[in-house]
C-alpha positions as protocol buffer text, in pm:
chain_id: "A"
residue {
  index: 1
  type: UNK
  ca { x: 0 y: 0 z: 0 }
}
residue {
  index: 2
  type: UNK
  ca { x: 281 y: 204 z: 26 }
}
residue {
  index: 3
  type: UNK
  ca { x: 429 y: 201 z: -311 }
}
residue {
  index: 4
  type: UNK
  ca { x: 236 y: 424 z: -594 }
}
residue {
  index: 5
  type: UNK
  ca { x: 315 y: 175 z: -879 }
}
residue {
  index: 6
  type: UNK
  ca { x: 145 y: -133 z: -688 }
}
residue {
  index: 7
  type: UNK
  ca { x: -127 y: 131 z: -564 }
}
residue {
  index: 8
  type: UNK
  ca { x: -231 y: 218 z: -887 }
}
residue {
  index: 9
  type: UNK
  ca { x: -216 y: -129 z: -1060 }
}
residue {
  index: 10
  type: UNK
  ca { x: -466 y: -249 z: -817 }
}
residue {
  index: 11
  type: UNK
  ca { x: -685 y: 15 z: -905 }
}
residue {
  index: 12
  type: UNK
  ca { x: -634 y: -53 z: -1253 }
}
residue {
  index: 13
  type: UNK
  ca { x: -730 y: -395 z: -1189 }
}
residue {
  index: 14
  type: UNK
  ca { x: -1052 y: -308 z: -1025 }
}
residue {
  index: 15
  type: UNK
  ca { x: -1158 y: -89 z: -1335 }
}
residue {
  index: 16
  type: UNK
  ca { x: -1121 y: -400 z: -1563 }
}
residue {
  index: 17
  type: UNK
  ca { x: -1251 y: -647 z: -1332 }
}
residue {
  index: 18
  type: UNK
  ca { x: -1562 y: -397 z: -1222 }
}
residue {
  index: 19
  type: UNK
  ca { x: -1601 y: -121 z: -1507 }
}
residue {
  index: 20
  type: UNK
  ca { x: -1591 y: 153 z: -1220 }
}
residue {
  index: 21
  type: UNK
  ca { x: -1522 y: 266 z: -872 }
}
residue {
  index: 22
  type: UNK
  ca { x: -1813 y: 353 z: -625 }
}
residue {
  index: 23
  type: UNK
  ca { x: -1649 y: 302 z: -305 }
}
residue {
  index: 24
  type: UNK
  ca { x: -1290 y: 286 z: -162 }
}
residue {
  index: 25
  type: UNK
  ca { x: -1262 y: 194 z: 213 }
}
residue {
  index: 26
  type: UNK
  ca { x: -886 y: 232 z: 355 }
}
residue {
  index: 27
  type: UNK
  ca { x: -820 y: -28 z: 620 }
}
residue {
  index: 28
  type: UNK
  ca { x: -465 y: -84 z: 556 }
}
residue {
  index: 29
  type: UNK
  ca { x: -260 y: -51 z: 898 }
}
residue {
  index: 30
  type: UNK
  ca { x: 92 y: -136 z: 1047 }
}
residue {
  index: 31
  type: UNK
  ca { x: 132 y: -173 z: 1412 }
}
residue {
  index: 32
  type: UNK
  ca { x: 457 y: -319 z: 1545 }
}
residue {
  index: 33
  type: UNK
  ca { x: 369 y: -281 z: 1958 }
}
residue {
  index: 34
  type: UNK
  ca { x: 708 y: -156 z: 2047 }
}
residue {
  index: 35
  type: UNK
  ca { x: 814 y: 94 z: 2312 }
}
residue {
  index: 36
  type: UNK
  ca { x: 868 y: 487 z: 2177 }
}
residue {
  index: 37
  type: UNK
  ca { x: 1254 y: 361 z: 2260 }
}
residue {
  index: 38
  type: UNK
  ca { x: 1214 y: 88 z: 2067 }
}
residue {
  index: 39
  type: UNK
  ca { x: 1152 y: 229 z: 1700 }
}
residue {
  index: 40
  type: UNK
  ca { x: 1424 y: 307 z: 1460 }
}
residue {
  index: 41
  type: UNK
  ca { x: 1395 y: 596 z: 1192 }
}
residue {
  index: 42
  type: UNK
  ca { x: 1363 y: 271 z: 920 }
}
residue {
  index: 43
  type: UNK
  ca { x: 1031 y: 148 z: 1176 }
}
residue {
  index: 44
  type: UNK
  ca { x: 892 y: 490 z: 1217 }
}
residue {
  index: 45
  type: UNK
  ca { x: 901 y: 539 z: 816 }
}
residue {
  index: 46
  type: UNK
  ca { x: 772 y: 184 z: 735 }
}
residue {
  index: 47
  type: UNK
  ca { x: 486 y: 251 z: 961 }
}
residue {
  index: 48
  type: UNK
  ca { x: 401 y: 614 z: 819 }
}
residue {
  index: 49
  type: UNK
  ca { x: 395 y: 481 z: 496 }
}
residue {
  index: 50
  type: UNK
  ca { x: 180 y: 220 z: 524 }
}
residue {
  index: 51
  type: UNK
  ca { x: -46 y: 388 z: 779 }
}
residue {
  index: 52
  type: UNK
  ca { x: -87 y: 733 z: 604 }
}
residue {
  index: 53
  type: UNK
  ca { x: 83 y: 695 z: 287 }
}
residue {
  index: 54
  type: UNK
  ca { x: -109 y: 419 z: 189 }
}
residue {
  index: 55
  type: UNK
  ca { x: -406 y: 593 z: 229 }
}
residue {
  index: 56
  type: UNK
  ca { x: -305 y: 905 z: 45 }
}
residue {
  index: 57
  type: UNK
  ca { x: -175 y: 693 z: -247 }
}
residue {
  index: 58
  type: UNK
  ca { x: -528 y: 524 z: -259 }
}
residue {
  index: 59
  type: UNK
  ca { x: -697 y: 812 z: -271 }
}
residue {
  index: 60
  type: UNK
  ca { x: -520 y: 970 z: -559 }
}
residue {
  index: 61
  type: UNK
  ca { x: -568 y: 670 z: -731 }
}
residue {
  index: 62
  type: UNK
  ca { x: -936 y: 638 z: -724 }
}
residue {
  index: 63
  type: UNK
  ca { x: -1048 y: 1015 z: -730 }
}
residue {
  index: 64
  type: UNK
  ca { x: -996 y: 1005 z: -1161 }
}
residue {
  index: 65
  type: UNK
  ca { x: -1226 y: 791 z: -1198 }
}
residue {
  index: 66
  type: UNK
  ca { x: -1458 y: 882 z: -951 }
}
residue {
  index: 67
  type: UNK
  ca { x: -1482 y: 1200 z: -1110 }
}
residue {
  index: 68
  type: UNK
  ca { x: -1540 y: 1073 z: -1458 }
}
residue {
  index: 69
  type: UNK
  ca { x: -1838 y: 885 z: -1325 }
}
residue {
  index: 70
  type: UNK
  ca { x: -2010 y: 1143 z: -1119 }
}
residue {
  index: 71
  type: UNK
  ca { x: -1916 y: 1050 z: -813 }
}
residue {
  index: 72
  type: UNK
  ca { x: -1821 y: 764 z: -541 }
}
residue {
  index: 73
  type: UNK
  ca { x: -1733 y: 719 z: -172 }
}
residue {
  index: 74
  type: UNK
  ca { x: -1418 y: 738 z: 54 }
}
residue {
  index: 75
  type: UNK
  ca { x: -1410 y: 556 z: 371 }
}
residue {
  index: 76
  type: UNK
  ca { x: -1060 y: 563 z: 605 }
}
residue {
  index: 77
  type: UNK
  ca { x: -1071 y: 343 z: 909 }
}
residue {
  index: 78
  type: UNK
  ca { x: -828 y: 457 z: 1156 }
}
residue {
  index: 79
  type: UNK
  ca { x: -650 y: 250 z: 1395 }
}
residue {
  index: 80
  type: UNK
  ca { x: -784 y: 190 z: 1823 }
}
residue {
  index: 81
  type: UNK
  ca { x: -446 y: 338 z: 1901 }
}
residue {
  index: 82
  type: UNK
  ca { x: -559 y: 703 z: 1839 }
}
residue {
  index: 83
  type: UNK
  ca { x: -767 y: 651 z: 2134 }
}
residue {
  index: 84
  type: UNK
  ca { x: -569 y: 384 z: 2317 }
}
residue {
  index: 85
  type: UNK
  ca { x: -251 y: 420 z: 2299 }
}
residue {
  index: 86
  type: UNK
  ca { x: 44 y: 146 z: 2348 }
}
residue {
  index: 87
  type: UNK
  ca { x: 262 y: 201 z: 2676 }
}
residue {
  index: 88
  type: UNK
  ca { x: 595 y: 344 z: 2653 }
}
């Protein structure tokens, strides 16, 4: 989900499977469960790109073709941990 090339063949793939878009629901989420100590900058930038670039990329994707057809729906999920954090 975090690569743009991958991102956009799947949506590709959807258009010649289905014809069209109507709905994309981002659910897509890394969570490794370690300590704030325990995270490297390589962690911390795997997790960000899955987590919210993944998302983004999606969205770009889909939005063409949503457009062309009049319209469609956008759903992100977001993770427990925004309300419930892991312990340091």
């Amino acid at each position: 989900m975090s690569q743009q090339n991958q991102v956009n063949q799947m949506v590709e793939e959807a258009i010649k499977a289905f014809g069209k878009i109507d709905i994309l629901v981002n659910n897509s989420a890394l969570q490794t469960n370690c300590g704030i100590f325990e995270y490297d900058e390589t962690s911390y930038d795997r997790i960000m790109n899955v987590n919210l670039k993944g998302y983004f990329l999606c969205i770009q994707a889909v939005i063409p073709y949503m457009k062309q057809q009049g319209g469609g729906r956008i759903i992100n999920f977001l993770s427990v941990h925004g309300k419930r954090p892991t312990g340091f």
